[in-house]
C-alpha positions as a printed Julia matrix, in Angstrom:
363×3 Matrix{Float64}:
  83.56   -4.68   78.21
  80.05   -5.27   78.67
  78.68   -8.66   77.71
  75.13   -8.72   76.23
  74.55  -12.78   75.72
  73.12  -13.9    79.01
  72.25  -17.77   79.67
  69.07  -19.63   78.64
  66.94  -18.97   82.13
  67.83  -15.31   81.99
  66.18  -14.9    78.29
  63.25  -17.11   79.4
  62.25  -15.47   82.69
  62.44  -12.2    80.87
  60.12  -13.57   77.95
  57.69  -15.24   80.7
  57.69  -11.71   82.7
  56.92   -9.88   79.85
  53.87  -12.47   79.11
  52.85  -12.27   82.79
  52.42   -8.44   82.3
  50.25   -8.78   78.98
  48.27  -11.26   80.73
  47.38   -8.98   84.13
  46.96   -6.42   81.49
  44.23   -8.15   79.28
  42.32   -9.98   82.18
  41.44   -6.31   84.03
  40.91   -5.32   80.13
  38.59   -8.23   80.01
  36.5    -7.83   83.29
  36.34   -4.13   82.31
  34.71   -5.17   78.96
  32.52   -7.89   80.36
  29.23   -5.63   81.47
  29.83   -3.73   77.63
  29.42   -6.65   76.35
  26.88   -8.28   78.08
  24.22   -5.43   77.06
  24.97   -6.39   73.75
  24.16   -9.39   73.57
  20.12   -8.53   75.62
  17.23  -10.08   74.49
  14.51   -7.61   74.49
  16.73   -5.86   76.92
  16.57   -8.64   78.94
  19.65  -10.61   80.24
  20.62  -14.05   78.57
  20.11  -17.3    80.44
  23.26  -18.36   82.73
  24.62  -20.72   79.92
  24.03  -17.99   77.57
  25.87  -15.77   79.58
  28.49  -17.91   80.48
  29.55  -18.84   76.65
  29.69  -15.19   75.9
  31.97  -14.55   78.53
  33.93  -17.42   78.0
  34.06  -16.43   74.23
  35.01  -12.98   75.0
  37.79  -14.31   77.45
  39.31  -16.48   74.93
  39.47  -13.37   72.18
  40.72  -11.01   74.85
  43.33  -12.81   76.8
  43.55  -16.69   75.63
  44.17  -16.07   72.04
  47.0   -13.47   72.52
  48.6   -15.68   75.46
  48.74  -18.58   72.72
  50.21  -16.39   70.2
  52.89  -15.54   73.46
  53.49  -19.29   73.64
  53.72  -20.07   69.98
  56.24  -16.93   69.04
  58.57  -18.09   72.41
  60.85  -20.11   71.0
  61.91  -17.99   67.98
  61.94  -14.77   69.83
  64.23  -16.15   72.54
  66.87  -17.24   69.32
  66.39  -13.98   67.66
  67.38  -12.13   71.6
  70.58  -15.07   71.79
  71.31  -13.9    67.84
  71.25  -10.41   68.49
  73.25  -10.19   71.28
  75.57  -12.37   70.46
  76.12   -9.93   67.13
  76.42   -6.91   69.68
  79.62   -8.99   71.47
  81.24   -9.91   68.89
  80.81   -6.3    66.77
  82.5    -5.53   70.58
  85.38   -7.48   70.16
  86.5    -6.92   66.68
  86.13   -3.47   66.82
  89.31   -1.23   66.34
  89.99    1.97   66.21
  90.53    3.11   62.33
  92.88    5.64   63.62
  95.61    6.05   66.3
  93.98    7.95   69.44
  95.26   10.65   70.84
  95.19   11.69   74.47
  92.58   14.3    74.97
  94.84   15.73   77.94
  98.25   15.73   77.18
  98.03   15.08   73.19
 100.09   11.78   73.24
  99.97    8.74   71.56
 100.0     4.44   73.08
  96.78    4.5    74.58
  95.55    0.92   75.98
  92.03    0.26   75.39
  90.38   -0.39   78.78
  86.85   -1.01   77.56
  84.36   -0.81   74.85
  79.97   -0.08   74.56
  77.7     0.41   72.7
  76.21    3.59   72.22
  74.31    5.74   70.18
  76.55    8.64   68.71
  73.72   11.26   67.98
  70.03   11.51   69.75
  68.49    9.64   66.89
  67.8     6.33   68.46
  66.46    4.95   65.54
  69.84    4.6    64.03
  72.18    1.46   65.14
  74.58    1.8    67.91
  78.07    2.35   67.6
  81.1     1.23   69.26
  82.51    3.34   71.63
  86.04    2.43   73.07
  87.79    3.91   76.17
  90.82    4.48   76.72
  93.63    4.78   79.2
  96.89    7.01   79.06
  99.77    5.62   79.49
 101.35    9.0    80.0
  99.36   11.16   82.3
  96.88    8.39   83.33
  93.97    9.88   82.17
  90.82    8.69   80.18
  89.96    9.49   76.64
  87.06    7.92   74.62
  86.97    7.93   71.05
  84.28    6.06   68.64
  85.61    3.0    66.16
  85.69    5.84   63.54
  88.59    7.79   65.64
  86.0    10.98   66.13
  86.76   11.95   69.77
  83.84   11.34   72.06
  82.47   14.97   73.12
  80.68   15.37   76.48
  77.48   16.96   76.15
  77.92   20.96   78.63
  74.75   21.05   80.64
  73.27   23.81   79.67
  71.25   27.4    82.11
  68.11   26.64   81.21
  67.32   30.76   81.52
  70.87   31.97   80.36
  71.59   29.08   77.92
  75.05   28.86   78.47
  77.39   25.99   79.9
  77.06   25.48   83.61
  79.69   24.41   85.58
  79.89   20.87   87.49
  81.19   19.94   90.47
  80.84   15.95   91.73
  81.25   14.61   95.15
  79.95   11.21   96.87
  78.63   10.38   99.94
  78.45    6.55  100.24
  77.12    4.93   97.22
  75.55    8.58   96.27
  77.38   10.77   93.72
  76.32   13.92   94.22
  76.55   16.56   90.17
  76.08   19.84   91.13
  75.24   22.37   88.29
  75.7    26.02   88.6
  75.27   29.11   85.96
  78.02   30.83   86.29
  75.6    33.96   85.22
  72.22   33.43   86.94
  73.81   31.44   89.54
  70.73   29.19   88.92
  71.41   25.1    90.55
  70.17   21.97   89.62
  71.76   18.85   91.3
  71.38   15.48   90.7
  72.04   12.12   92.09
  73.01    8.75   91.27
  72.72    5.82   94.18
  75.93    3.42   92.88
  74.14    0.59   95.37
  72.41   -1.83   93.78
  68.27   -1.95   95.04
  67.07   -5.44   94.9
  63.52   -5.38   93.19
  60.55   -6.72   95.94
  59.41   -9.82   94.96
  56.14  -10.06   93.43
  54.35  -12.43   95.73
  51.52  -13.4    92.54
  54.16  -14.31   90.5
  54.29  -18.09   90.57
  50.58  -17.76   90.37
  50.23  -15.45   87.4
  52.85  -17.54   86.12
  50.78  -20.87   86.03
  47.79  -18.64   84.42
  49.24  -16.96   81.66
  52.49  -18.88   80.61
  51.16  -21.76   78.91
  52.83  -25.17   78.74
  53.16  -27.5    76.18
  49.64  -29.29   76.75
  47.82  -25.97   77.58
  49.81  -24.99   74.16
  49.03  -27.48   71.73
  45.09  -27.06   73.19
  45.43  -23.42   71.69
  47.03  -24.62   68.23
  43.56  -26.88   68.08
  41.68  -24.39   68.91
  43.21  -21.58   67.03
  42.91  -24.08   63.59
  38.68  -24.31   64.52
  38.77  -20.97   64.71
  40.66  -20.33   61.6
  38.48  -22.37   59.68
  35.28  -21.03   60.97
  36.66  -17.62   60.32
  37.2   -18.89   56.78
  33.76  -20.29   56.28
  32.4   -16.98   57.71
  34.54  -15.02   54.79
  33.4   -17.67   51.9
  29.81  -16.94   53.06
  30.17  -13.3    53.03
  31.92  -13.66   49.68
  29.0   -15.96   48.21
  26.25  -13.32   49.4
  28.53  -10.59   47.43
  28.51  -12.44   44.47
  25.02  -14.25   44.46
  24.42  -13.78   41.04
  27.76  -15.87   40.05
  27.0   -18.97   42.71
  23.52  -19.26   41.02
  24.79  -19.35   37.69
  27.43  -22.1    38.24
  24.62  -24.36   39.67
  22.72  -24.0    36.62
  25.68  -25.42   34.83
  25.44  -28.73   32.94
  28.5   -29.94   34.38
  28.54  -32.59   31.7
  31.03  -35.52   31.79
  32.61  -36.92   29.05
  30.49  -39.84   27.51
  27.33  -36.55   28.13
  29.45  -34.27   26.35
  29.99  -36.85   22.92
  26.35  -36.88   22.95
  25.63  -33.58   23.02
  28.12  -32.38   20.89
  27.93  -35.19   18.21
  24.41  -34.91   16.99
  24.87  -30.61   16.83
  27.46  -30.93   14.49
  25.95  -33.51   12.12
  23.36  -31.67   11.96
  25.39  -28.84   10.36
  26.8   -31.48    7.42
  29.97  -32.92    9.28
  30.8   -36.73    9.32
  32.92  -39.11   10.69
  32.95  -37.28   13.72
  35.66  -38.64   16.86
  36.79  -38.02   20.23
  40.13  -38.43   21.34
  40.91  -39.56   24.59
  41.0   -37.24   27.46
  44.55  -35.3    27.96
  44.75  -35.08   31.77
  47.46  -32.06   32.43
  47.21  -28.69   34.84
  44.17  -28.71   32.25
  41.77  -31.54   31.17
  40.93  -31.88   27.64
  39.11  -33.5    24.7
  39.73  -33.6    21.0
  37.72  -34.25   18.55
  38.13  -34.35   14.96
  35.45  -34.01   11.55
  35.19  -34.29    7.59
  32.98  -31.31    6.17
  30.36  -32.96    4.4
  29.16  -30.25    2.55
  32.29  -30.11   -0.07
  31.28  -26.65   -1.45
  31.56  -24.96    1.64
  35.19  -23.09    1.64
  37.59  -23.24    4.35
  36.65  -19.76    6.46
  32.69  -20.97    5.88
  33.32  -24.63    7.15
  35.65  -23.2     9.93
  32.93  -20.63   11.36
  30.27  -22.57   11.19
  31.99  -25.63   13.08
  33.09  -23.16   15.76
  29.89  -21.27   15.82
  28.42  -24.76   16.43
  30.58  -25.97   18.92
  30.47  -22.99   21.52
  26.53  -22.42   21.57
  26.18  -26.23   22.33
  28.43  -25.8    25.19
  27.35  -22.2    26.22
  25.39  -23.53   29.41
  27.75  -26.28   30.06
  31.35  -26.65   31.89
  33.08  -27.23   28.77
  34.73  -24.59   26.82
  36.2   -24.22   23.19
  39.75  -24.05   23.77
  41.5   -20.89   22.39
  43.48  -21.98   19.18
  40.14  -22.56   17.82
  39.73  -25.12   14.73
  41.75  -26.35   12.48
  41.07  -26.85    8.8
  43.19  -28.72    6.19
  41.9   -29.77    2.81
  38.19  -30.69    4.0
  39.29  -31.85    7.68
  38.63  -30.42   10.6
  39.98  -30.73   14.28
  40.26  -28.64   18.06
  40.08  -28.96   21.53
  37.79  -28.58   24.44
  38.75  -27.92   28.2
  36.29  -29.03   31.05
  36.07  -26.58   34.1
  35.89  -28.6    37.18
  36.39  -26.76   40.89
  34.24  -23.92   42.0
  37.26  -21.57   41.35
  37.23  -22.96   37.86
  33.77  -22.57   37.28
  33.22  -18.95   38.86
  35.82  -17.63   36.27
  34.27  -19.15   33.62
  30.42  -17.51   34.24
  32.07  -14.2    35.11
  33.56  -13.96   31.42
């Protein structure tokens, strides 16, 4: 049975190589896109100063290859767990699986196999579905194999087929050494094709940069949290560069929330107070400030004018209330006024943040 979990150091080196590899990959990316760049950024089609220079490039180095190296080194840790989880799900779907129906030998047709091994394979050529266990099988019989998938449907070996007649060619293997040697024949055309597989196992040269390339691009733990710093400036500055954009896009709405009275409370009593006594309400009040998700003021009136009906006071208080507060950052709440038997009563609600106060000019 083939065991996928491997030890800590095996899923690490592999990580690190693969990082080494981006990292040769974007620095000859990098020098390749240096002169590109550098006409870009001409003067009168004249090259920067050295300093100038030397910030572009240093800039352009950090987008091309530092900022994907850091994202290498922050995404380690996790990817190595979610390798060990995998893998460890592939051995153990290994060992429980079963077959869901007796086996039978493909050669002689009996039953009491003993399972000698199990993989994991795909069963058709779509790779993009998940592998399947397939279990082998010895005879206890005739001493032959058979291979059958968990599901019990006997594993079918694929006839090479003539690639002029079409039609199944026959094999013959033999081995010299550690070579096994498939030979294919039509037994039509008589066309050949023969292949080989070398059983010996080729140790890989070492790459003598290694070490080196290793120090470069696998970052450490100082050289990591130095990215995470930097990566947070550059987050930000890419956020100020977006609020900007956004504020040049929507001009119109930024100057109208400076011209805002943003009024606070003791400004708002006095410019509300004298508006509505001026319209025939007394005893006018202010409660004090509810401070919720929301902040808000009540306020409370007698109609003076004791002719005026309910629908006439309640229009004209509301009427009243809203144009004094049109170019301020208080609002009318949206319940409106209250009337009952000459008394009157509602609600205000201050906007306060720039959010706040960008909704309210765009309504």
């Amino acid at each position: 049975m083939y065991t996928h979990l491997r030890s800590q150091k095996e899923y690490e080196d592999r990580y690190d190589l693969i990082t080494i590899e981006q990292g040769r990959r974007d620095m000859e990316w990098f020098w390749k896109a240096q002169d590109k760049f550098l006409e870009k950024v001409k003067v009168n089609g004249k090259d920067p100063k050295p300093k100038a220079t030397e910030y572009w490039w240093s800039l352009l180095c950090y987008w091309l290859v530092e900022l994907p190296l850091g994202k290498r080194w922050e995404e380690r840790d996790q990817t190595i767990r979610d390798w060990k989880l995998e893998d460890e799900a592939k051995d153990l779907k290994l060992v429980n699986a079963r077959p869901k129906t007796e086996p039978v030998c493909y050669h002689c047709g009996k039953t009491g196999l003993r399972i000698t091994g199990k993989i994991l394979s795909h069963k058709t050529e779509d790779y993009t579905k998940d592998e399947e266990v397939l279990i082998f099988f010895d005879c206890t019989h005739c001493h032959k194999n058979t291979s059958c998938w968990e599901d019990g449907e006997l594993y079918q070996v694929k006839p090479r087929l003539c690639s002029k007649c079409k039609l199944p060619m026959l094999e013959k293997s033999s081995k010299k050494g550690s070579v096994i040697i498939d030979t294919y024949t039509c037994p039509v055309c008589k066309q050949t094709k023969v292949e080989r597989l070398d059983l010996k196992v080729k140790k890989d040269k070492p790459d003598p940069n290694y070490e080196r390339d290793k120090a470069l691009y696998c970052f450490d733990e100082t050289r990591g949290r130095k990215y995470l710093d930097y990566k947070v400036h550059w987050e930000d500055l890419h956020r100020l560069f977006e609020r900007q954009k956004e504020k040049e896009a929507n001009k119109d709405l930024y100057d109208a929330v400076v011209k805002l009275e943003k009024l606070k409370v003791a400004e708002l009593i006095d410019k509300l107070k004298p508006v509505i006594e001026k319209e025939g309400y007394i005893e006018i009040s202010f409660d004090k400030p509810e401070i919720a998700r929301d902040f808000t003021v009540g306020f409370n009136c007698l109609d003076g004018q004791t002719t005026r009906s309910d629908y006439e006071s309640t229009k004209t208080l509301k009427k009243t209330v809203k144009k004094a507060l049109e170019q301020t950052n208080w609002r009318l709440m949206s319940e409106g006024i209250s009337y009952r038997l000459g008394y009157l009563n509602g609600r205000i609600r201050a906007y306060e943040d720039e959010e706040q106060l960008l909704s309210l000019v765009s309504k």
